[in-house]
MDTraj code that builds the backbone (N, CA, C; nanometers):
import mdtraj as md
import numpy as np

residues = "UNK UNK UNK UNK UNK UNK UNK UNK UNK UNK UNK UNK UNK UNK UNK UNK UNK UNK UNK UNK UNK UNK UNK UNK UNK UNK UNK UNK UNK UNK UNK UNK UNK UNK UNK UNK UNK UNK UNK UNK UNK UNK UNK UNK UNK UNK UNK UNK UNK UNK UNK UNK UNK UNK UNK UNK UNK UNK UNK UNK UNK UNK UNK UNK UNK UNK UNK UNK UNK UNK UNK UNK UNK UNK UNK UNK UNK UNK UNK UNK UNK UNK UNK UNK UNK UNK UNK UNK UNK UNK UNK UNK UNK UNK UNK UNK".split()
xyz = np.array([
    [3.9147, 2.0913, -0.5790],
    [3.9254, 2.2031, -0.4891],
    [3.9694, 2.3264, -0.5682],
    [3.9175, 2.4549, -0.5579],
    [3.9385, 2.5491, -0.5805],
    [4.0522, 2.6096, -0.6043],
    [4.1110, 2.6878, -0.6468],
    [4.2588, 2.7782, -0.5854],
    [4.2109, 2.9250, -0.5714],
    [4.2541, 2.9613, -0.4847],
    [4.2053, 3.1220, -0.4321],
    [4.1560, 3.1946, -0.5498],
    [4.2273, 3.1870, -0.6889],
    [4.1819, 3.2556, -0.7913],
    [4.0279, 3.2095, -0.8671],
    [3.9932, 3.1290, -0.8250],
    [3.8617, 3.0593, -0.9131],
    [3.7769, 3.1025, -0.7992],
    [3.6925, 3.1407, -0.8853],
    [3.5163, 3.1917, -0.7904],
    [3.4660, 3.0321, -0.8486],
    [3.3799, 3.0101, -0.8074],
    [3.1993, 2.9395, -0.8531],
    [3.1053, 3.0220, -0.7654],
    [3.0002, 3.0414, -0.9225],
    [2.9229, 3.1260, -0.8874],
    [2.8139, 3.0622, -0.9414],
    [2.6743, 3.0671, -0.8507],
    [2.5935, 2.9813, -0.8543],
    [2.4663, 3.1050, -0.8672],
    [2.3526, 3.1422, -1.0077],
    [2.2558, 3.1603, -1.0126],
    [2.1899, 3.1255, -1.0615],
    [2.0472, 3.1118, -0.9184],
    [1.9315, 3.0180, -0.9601],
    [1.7937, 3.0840, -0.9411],
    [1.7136, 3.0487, -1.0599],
    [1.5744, 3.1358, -1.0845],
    [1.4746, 3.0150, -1.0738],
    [1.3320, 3.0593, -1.0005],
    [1.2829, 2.9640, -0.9982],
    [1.2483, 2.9103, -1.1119],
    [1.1474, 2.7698, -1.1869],
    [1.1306, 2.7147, -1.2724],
    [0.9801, 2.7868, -1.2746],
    [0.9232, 2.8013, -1.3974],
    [0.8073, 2.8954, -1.4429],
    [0.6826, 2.7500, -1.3940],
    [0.5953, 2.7800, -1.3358],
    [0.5294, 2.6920, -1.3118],
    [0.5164, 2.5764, -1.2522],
    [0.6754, 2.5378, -1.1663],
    [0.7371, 2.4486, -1.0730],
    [0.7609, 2.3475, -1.1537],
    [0.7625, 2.3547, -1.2851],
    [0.8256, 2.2221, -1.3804],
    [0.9076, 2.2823, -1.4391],
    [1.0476, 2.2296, -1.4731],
    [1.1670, 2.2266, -1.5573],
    [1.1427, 2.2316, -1.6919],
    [1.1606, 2.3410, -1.7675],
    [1.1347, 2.3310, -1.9445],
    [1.2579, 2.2565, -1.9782],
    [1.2531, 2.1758, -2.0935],
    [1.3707, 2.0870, -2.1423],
    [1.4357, 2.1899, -2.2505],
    [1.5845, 2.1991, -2.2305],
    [1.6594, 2.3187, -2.2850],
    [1.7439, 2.2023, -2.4435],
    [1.6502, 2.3422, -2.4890],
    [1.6787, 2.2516, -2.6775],
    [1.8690, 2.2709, -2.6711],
    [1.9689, 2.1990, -2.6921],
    [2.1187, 2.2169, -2.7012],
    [2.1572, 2.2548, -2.7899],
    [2.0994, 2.2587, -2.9281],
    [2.0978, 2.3214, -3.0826],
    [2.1106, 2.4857, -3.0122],
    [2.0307, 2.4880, -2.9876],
    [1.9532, 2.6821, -2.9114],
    [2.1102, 2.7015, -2.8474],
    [2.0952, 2.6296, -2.7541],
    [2.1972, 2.6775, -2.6272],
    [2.3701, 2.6529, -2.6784],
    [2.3481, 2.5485, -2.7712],
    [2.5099, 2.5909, -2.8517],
    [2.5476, 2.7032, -2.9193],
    [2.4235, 2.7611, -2.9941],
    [2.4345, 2.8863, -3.0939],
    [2.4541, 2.9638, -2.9836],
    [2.3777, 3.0100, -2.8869],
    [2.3631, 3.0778, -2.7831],
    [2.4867, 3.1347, -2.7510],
    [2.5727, 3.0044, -2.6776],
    [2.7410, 3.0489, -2.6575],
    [2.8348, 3.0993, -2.7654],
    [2.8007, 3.0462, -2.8995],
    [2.8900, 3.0714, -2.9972],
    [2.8798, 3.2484, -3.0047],
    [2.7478, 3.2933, -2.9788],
    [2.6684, 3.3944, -2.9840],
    [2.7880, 3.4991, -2.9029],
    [2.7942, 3.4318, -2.7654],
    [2.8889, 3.5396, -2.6655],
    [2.9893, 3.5087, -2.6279],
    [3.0703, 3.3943, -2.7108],
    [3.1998, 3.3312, -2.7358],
    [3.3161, 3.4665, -2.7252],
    [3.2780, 3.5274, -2.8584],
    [3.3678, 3.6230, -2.9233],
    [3.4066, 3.7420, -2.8300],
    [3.2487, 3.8024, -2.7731],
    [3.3330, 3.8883, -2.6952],
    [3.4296, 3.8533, -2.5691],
    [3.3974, 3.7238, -2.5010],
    [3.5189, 3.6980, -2.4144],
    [3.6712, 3.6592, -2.4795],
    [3.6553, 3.5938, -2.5448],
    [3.7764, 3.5761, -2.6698],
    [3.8393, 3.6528, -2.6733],
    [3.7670, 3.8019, -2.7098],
    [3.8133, 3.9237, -2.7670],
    [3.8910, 3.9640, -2.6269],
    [3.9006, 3.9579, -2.5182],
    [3.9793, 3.9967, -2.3939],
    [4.0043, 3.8733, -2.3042],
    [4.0522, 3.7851, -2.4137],
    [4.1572, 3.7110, -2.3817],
    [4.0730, 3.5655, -2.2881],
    [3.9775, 3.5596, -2.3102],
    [3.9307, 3.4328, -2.2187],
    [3.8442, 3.3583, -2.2797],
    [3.7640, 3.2520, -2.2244],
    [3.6737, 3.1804, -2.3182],
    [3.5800, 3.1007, -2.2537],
    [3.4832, 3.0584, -2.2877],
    [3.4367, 2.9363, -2.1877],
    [3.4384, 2.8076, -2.2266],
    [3.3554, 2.7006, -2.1519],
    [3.3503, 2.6043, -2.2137],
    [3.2371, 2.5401, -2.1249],
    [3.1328, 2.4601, -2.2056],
    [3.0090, 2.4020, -2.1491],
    [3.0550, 2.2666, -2.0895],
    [3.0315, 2.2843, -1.9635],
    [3.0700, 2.1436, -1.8381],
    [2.9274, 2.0436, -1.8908],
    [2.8099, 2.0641, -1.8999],
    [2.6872, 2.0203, -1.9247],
    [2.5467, 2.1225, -1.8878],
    [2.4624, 2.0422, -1.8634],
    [2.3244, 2.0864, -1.8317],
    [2.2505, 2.0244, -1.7516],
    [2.2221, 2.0231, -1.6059],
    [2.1019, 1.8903, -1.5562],
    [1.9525, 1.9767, -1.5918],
    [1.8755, 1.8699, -1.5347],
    [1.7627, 1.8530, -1.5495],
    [1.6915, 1.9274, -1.5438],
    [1.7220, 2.0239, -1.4177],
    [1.6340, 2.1412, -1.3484],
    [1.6752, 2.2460, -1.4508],
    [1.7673, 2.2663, -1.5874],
    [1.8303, 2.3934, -1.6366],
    [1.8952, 2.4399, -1.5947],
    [1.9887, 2.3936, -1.5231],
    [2.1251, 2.4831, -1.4734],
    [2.2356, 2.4341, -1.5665],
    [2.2689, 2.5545, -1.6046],
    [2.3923, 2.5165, -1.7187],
    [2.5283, 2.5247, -1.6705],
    [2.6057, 2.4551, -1.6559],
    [2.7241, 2.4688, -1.5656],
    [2.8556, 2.4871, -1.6795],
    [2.9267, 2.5799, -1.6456],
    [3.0578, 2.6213, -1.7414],
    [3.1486, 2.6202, -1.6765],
    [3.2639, 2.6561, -1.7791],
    [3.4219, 2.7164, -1.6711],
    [3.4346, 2.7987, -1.7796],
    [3.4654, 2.8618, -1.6717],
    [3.5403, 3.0319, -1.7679],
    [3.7036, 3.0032, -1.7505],
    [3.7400, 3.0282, -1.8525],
    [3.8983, 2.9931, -1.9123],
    [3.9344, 3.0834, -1.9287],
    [4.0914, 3.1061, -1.9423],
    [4.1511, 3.2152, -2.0011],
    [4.1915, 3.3086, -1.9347],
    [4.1729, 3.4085, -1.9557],
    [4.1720, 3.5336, -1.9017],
    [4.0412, 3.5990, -1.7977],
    [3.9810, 3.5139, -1.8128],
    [3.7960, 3.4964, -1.7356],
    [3.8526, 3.4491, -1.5987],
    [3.9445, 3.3335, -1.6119],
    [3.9492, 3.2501, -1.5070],
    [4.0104, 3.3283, -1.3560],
    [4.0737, 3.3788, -1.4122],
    [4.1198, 3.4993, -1.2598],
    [4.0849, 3.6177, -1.2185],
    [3.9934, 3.6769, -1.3925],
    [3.9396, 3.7856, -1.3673],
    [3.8630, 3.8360, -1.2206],
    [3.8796, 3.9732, -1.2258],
    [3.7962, 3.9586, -1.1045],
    [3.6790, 4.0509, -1.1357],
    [3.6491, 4.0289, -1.2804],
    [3.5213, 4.0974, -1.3125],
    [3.4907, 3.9827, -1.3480],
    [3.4580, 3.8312, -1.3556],
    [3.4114, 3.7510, -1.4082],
    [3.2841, 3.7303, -1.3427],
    [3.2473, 3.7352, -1.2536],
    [3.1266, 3.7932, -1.1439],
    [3.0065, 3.8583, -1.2136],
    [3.0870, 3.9754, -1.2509],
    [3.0002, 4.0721, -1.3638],
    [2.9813, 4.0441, -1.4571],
    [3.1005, 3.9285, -1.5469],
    [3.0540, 3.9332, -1.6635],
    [2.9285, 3.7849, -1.6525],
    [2.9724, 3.7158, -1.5687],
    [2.8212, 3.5867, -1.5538],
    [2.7539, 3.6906, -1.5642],
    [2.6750, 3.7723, -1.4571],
    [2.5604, 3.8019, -1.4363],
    [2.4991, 3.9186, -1.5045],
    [2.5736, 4.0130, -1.5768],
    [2.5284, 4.1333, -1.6724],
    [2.5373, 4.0627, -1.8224],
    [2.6236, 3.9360, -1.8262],
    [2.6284, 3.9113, -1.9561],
    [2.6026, 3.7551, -1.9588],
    [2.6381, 3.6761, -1.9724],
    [2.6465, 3.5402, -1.9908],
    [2.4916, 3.4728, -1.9584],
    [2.4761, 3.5371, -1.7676],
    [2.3345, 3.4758, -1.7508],
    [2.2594, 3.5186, -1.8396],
    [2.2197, 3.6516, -1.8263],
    [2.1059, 3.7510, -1.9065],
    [2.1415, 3.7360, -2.0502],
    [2.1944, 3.6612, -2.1184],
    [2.1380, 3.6260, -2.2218],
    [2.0736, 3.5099, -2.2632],
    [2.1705, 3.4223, -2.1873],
    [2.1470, 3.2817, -2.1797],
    [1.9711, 3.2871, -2.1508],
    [1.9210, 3.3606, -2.0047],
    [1.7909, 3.3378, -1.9866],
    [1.6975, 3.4133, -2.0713],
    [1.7821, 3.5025, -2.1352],
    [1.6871, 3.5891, -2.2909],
    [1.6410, 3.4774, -2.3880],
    [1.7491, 3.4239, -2.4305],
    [1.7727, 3.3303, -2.5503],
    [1.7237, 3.1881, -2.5543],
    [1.7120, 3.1330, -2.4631],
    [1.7125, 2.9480, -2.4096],
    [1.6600, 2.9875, -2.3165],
    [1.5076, 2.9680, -2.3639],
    [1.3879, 2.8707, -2.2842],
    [1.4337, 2.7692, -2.1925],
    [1.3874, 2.7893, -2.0757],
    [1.4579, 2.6650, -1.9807],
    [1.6001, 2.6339, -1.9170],
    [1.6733, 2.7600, -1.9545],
    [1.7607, 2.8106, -1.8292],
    [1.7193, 2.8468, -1.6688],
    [1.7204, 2.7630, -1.6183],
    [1.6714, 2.8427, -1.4755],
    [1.7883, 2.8713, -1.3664],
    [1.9299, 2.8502, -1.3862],
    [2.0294, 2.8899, -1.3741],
    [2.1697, 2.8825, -1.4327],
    [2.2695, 2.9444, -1.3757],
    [2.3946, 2.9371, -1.4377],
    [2.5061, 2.9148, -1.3559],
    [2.5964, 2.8172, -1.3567],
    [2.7062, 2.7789, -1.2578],
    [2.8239, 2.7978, -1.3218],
    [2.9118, 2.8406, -1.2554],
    [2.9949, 2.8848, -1.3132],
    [3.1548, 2.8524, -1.2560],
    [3.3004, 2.8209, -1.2685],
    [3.3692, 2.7896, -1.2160],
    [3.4801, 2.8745, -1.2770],
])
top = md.Topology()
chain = top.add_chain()
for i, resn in enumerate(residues, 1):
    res = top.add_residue(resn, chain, resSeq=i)
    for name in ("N", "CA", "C"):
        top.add_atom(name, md.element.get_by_symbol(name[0]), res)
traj = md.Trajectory(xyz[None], top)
């Protein structure tokens, strides 16, 4: 269960052609290491929960992320939109 301070935030894009691309984890590890630093850099961090099938990559934002109340913004101006720049076969991002 939640505590008032934790969002989950759930975005989902359809799959390109109604089939699931299989998301290489090599890609999608560099990927995070990629946008690690700038949350780091203001005090928060994430960490990869896993991946199912369909490409939804599910995280928790730690740190200083975790109560933010720009963490909203930073999934969706930053975290998603790169993730779906970078890694083929993201078709969403969950977030806790």
């Amino acid at each position: 269960m939640m505590s008032t301070s934790e969002t989950a935030v759930t975005i989902k894009l359809p799959a390109r052609n109604g089939e699931p691309r299989p998301i290489d984890r090599d890609l999608l590890d560099s990927t995070l290491e990629y946008i690690r630093p700038a949350l780091q850099y203001d005090g928060g961090d994430l960490v990869l929960l896993g991946v199912e099938d369909d490409g939804t990559v599910n995280l928790n934002l730690v740190g200083a992320c975790a109560g933010c109340p720009m963490s909203m913004m930073t999934l969706t101006a930053g975290i998603e939109r790169i993730l779906m720049d970078k890694v083929p076969g993201v078709t969403a991002v969950n977030a806790t």
